[in-house]
C-alpha positions as CSV (number, residue, x, y, z in Angstrom):
1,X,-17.5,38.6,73.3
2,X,-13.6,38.3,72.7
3,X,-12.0,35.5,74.5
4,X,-9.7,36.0,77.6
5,X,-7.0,35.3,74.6
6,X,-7.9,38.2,72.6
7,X,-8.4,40.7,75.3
8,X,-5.1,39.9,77.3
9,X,-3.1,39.6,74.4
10,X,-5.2,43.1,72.5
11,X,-4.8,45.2,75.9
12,X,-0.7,44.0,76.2
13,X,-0.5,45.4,72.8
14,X,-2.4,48.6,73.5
15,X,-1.1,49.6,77.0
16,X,2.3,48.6,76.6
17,X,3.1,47.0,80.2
18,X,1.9,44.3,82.5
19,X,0.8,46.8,85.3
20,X,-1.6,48.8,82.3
21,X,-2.9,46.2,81.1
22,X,-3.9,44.7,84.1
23,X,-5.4,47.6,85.1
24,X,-7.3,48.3,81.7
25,X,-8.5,44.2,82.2
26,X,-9.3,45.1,85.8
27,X,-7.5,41.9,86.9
28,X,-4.2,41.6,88.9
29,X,-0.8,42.0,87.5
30,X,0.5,38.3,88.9
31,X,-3.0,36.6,87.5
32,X,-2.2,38.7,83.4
33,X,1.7,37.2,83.6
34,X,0.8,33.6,85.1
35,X,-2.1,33.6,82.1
36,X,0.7,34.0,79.5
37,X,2.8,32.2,80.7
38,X,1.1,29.2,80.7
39,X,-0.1,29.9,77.1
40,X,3.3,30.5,76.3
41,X,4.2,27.2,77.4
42,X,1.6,25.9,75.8
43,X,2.3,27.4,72.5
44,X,6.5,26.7,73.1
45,X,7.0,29.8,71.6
46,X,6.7,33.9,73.5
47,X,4.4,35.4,72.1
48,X,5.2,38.8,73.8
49,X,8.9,40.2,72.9
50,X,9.2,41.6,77.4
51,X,12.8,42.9,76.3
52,X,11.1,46.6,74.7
53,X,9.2,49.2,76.0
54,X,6.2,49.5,75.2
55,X,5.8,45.6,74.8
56,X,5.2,44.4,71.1
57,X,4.1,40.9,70.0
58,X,6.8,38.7,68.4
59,X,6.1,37.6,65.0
60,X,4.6,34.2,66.3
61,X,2.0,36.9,68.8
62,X,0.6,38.7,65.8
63,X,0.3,35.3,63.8
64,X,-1.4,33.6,67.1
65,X,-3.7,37.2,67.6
66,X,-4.8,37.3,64.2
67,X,-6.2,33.8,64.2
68,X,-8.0,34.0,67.8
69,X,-9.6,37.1,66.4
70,X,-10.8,34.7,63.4
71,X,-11.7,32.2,65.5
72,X,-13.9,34.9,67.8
73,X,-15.6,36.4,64.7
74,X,-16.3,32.6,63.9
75,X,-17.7,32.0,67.1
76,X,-19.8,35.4,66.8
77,X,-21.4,34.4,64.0
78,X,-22.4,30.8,65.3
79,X,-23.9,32.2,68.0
80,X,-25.7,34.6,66.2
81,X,-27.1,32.4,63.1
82,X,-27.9,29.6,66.5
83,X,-30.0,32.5,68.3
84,X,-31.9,33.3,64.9
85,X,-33.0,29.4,64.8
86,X,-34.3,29.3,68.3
87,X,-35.5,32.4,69.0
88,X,-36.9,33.6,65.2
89,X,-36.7,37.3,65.2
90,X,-35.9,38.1,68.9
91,X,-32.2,39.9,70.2
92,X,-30.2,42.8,70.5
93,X,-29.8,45.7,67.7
94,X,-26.8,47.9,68.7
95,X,-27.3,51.3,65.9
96,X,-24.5,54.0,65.3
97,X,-25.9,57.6,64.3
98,X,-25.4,60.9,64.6
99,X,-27.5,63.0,66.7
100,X,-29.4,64.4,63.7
101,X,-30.0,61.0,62.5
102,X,-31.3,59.8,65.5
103,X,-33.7,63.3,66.2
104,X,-34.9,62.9,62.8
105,X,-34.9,59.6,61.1
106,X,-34.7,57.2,64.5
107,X,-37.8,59.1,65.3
108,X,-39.8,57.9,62.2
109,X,-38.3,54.2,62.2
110,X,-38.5,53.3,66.0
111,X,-41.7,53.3,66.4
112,X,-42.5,51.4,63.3
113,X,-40.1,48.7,64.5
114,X,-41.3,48.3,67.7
115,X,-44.9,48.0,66.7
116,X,-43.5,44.8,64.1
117,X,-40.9,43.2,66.7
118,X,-41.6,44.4,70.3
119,X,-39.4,41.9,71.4
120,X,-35.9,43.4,69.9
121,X,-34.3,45.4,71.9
122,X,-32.3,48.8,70.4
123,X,-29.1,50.3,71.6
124,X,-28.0,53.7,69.7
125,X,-24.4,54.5,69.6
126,X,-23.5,58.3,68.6
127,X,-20.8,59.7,66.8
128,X,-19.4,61.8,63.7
129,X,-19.4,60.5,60.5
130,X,-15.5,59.3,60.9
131,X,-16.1,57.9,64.2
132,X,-19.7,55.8,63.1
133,X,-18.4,53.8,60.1
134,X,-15.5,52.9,62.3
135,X,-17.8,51.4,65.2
136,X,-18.9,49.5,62.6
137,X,-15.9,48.1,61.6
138,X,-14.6,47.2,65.1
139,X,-18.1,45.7,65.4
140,X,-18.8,47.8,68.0
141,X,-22.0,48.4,66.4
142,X,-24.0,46.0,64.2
143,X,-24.5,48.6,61.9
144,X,-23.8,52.6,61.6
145,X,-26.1,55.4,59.8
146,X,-23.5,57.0,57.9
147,X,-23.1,59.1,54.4
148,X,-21.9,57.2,51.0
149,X,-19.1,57.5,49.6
150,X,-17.6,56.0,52.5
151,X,-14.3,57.1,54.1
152,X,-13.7,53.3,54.4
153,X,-15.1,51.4,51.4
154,X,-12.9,48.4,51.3
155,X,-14.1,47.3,54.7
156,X,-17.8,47.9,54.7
157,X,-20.9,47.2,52.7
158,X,-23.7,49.8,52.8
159,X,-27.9,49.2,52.0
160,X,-28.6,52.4,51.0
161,X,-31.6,53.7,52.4
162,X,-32.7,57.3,50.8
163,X,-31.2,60.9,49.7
164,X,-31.4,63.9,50.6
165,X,-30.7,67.4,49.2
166,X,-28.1,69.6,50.4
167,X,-29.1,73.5,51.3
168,X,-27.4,76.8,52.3
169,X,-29.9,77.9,55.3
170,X,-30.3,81.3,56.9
171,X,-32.6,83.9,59.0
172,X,-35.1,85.3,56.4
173,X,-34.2,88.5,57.8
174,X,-30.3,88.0,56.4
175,X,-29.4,91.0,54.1
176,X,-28.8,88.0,51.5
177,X,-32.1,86.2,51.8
178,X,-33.5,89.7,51.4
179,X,-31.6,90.6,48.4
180,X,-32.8,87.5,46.7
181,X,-36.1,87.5,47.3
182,X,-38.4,84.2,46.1
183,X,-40.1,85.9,42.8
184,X,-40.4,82.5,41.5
185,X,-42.3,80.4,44.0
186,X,-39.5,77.9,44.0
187,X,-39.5,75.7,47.5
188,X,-35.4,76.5,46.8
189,X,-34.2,78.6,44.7
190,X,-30.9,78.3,43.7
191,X,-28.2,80.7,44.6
192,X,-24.6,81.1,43.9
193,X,-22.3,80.1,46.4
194,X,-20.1,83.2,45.5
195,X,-22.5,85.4,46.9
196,X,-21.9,84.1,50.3
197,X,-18.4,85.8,50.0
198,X,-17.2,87.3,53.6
199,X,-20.8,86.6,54.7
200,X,-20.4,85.1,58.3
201,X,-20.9,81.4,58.4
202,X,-21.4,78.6,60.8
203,X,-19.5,75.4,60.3
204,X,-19.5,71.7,60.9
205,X,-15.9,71.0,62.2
206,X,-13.6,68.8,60.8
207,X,-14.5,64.6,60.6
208,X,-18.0,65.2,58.8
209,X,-18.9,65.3,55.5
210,X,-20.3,68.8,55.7
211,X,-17.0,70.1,56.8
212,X,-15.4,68.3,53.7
213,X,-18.5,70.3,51.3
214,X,-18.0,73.7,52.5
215,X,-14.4,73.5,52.4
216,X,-15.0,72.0,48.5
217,X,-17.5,75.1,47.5
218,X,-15.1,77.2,48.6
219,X,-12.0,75.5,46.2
220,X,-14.4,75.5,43.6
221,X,-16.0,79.0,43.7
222,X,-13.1,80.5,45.3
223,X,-15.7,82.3,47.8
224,X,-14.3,82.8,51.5
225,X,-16.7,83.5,53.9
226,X,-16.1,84.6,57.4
227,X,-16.0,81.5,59.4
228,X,-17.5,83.1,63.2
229,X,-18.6,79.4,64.7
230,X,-18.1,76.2,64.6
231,X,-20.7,73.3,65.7
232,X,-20.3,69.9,66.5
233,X,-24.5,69.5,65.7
234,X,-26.3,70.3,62.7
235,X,-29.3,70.5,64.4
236,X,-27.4,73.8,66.5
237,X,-25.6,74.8,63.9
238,X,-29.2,75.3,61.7
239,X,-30.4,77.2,65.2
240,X,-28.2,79.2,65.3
241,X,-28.8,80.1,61.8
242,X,-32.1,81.1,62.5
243,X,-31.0,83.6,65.1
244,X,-29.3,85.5,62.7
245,X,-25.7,84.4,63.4
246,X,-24.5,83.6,60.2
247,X,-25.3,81.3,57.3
248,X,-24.6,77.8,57.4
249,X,-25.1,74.2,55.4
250,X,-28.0,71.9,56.0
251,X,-30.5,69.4,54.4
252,X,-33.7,69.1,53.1
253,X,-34.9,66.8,55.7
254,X,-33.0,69.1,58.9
255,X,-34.6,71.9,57.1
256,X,-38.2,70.6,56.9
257,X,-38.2,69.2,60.2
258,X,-36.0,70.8,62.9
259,X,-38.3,73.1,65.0
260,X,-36.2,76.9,64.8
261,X,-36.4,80.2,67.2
262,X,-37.2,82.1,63.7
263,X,-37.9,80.9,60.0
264,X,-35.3,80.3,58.0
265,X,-35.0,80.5,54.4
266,X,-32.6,77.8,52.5
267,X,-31.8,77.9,48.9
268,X,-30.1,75.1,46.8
269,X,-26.6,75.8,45.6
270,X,-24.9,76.5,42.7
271,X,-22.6,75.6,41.6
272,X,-25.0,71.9,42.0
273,X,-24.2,70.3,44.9
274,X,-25.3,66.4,44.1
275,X,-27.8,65.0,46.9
276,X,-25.8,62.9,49.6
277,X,-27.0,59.5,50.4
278,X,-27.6,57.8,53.4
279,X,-27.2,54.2,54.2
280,X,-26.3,51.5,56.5
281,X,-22.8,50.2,56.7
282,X,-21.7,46.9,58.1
283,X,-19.1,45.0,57.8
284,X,-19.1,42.3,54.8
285,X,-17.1,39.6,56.9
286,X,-19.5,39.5,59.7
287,X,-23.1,37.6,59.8
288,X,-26.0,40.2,60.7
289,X,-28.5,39.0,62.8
290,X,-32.1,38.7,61.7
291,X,-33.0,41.4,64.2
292,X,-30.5,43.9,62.1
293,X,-31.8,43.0,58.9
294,X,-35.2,43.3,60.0
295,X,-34.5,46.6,61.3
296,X,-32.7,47.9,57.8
297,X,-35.8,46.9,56.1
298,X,-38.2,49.3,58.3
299,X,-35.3,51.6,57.3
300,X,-36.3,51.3,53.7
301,X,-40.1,50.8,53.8
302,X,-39.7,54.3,56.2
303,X,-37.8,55.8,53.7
304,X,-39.7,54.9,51.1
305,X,-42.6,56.3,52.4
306,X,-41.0,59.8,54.3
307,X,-37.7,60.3,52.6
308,X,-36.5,61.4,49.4
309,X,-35.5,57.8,47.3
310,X,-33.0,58.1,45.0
């Protein structure tokens, strides 16, 4: 938990006047100005320039910010490595995933964890791709489910945990999945992403890595399909699919477990589309609790067992 410090000084910055910030800290305006003041005089230096709107920190704020936010992580991890000691593997795993992850990946790990360490408690936190890695850098989260390459690699360090393939899906009553029927026996044939040309599609919208792959299939085989919905969910997105909506992109593991109104038939893609990989991302400067580690492993022996490796 940030100290008083940290917050006041953080929600000044961010809500740029006394009466917001107050009101984000839930405390009185008169109690947030006495409280700097006296660290102010403290200091014998202001630490918040009060002469421009919004307030800023003076030079000697951002300096005296910085190192209480040191100080806090230092505490943090005290705490943390003082809690492993007493309590061995006991605590509080906060997770960041994506709906899909957590339908169909949470689903195979939970259960395994719990039976190992009944006494850890889990907290999911969801999001989009973009949003998870950066709970995981505020520390909002001890670590997020996310897709390598990262968008932020300098600040996080990933275990990767398995891959999986990436598929075009559709009704097997689309006129495409008709015209290429399986004459080979493959699970996944491949097909060429040009023959998706003005076919309707479903996709991902923008801030996921699936919205980043269409857009590059379409660069590279300078196919244009007929973009007719977007989806927040892969999971609805695949659905949809079914239904006969459109075609859309998905993976191997969506594809072999999501339960659909009508079959669908997915190919692999050409040109290839490498397999994406999924890992856990934390950040490198902060101690993970045994509890988190614990939980990564189950990850991997899960994985391992369920998953596609790579």
């Amino acid at each position: 938990m940030p100290s008083n410090t940290c917050r006041y000084l953080s929600a000044l910055l961010s809500e740029g006047t006394f009466s917001k910030a107050a009101q984000f800290l839930d405390i009185s305006q008169p109690s947030l100005s006495q409280f700097l003041l006296r660290l102010e005089t403290e200091i014998g230096t202001e630490l918040v320039d009060r002469q421009v709107k919004p307030l800023k920190l003076t030079p000697a704020g951002e300096l005296f910010l910085r190192t209480e936010r040191q100080i806090d992580q230092m505490r943090e991890t005290c705490v943390k490595q003082i809690d492993d000691i007493k309590a061995g593997v006991r605590g509080h795993v906060t997770i960041g995933a994506s709906d899909y992850r957590e339908t169909f990946f949470l689903t195979e790990v939970l259960p395994v964890f719990r039976s190992r360490f009944p006494s850890i408690e889990i907290e999911i936190t969801e999001g989009r791709t973009k949003e998870l890695e950066e709970l995981a850098m505020e520390g909002t989260t001890d670590f997020s489910l996310v897709i390598s390459p990262l968008y932020h690699p300098q600040s996080l360090e990933v275990t990767e945990l398995y891959q999986e393939k990436i598929l075009v899906a559709m009704s097997i009553n689309h006129p495409v999945a008709r015209r290429f029927p399986n004459i080979t026996g493959e699970e996944y044939p491949p097909l060429d992403f040009r023959e998706l040309d003005r076919e309707n599609f479903i996709v991902i919208k923008k801030g996921q890595m699936m919205n980043r792959l269409y857009h590059d299939l379409c660069d590279r085989t300078g196919a244009s399909p007929r973009v007719v919905l977007e989806s927040e969910s892969m999971i609805a997105a695949l659905a949809l699919a079914s239904a006969g909506l459109g075609v859309t992109l998905t993976t191997e593991t969506l594809a072999r477990r999501a339960a659909t109104a009508e079959p669908i038939r997915c190919f692999s893609i050409a040109p290839d589309v490498p397999p994406r990989t999924v890992a856990a991302a934390y950040r490198s400067d902060r101690y993970l609790s045994k509890a988190a580690r614990e939980l990564i492993q189950v990850m991997l022996d899960v994985a391992g067992a369920k998953f596609q490796r790579g």
